[in-house]
N, C-alpha and C positions, 0 to 999 in steps of 0.2 A: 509217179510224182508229176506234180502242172506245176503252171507258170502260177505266182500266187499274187494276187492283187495286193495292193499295198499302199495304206493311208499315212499319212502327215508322220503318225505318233510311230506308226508302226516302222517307218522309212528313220524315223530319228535314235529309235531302240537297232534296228538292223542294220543299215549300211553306214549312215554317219548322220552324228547328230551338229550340225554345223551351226544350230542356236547357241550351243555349250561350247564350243571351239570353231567361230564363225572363221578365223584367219588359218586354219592347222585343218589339215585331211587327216583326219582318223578313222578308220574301217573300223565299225564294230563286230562285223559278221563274224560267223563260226568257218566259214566257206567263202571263196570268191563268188562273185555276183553279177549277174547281168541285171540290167534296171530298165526295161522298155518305157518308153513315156508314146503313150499313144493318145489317141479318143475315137470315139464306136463310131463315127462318121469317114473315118479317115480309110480311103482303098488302100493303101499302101499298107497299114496298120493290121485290117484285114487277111493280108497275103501276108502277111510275115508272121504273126498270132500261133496258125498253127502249126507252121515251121518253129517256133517259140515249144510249145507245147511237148512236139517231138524230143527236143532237145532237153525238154526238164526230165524226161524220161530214160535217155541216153548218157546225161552226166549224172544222173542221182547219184547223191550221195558226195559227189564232186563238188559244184556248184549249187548255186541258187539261182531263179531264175522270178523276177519281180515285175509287174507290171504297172505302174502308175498312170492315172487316167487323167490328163491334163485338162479336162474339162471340170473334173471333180477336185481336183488337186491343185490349184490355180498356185497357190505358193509355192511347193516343189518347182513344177515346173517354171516359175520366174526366177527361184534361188539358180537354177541350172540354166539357164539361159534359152528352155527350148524355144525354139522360134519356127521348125518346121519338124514335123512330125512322118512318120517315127524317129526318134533319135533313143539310140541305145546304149548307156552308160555302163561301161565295163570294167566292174571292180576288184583288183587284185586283193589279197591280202596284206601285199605289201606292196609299197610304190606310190605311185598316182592312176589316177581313174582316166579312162580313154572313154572321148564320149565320138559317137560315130552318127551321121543321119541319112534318113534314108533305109530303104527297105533293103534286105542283104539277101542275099542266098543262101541255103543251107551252109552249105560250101566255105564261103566266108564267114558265115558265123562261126563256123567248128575251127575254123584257122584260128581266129579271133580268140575263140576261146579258150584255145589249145598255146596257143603264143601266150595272150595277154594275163588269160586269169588261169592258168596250170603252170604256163612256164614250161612249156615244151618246143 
């Protein structure tokens, strides 16, 4: 499994559609979800990408693992407030969404992941 890029329509069908319930967090996924908001110029974005990758491999089946490209995606990224990239939005099933910026470690992302969207 990869990390799957992911537009406007397809981010409103998967994780939450917040035109249809702009004031209410509703997850529609099938999976908790990680949501990278990156762009192809970004070093930081770079180094974290394939560490991303690794990890869609690792949780298969577990999670999802999303990439939004703030360059092409200008909405997303202003409904969510990115202001400094990477920032990683990590979606449980249930709860509220943790958003985190900055590039992470393997290490901390698997915490992250393993806490936030498994509940371990």
């Amino acid at each position: 499994m990869k990390a799957k890029e992911v537009t406007k329509k397809e981010f409103l069908n998967r994780v939450v559609d917040y035109e249809a319930n702009p004031s209410e967090w509703k997850f529609l996924g099938e999976r908790p979800c990680l949501v990278d908001f990156y762009a192809s110029w970004c070093g930081p974005c770079r180094m974290v990408a394939p560490v991303l990758e690794e990890l869609a491999g690792e949780y298969e089946g577990r999670i999802d693992i999303y990439k939004v490209n703030t360059e092409q995606e200008l909405e997303l990224a202003a409904v969510f407030g990115i202001r400094s990239i990477p920032s990683l939005l990590f979606c449980p099933r249930n709860g509220r969404p943790q958003m985190m910026q900055g590039a992470m470690s393997k290490g901390d992302l698997k915490k992250m992941i393993d806490e936030v969207l498994l509940g371990k």
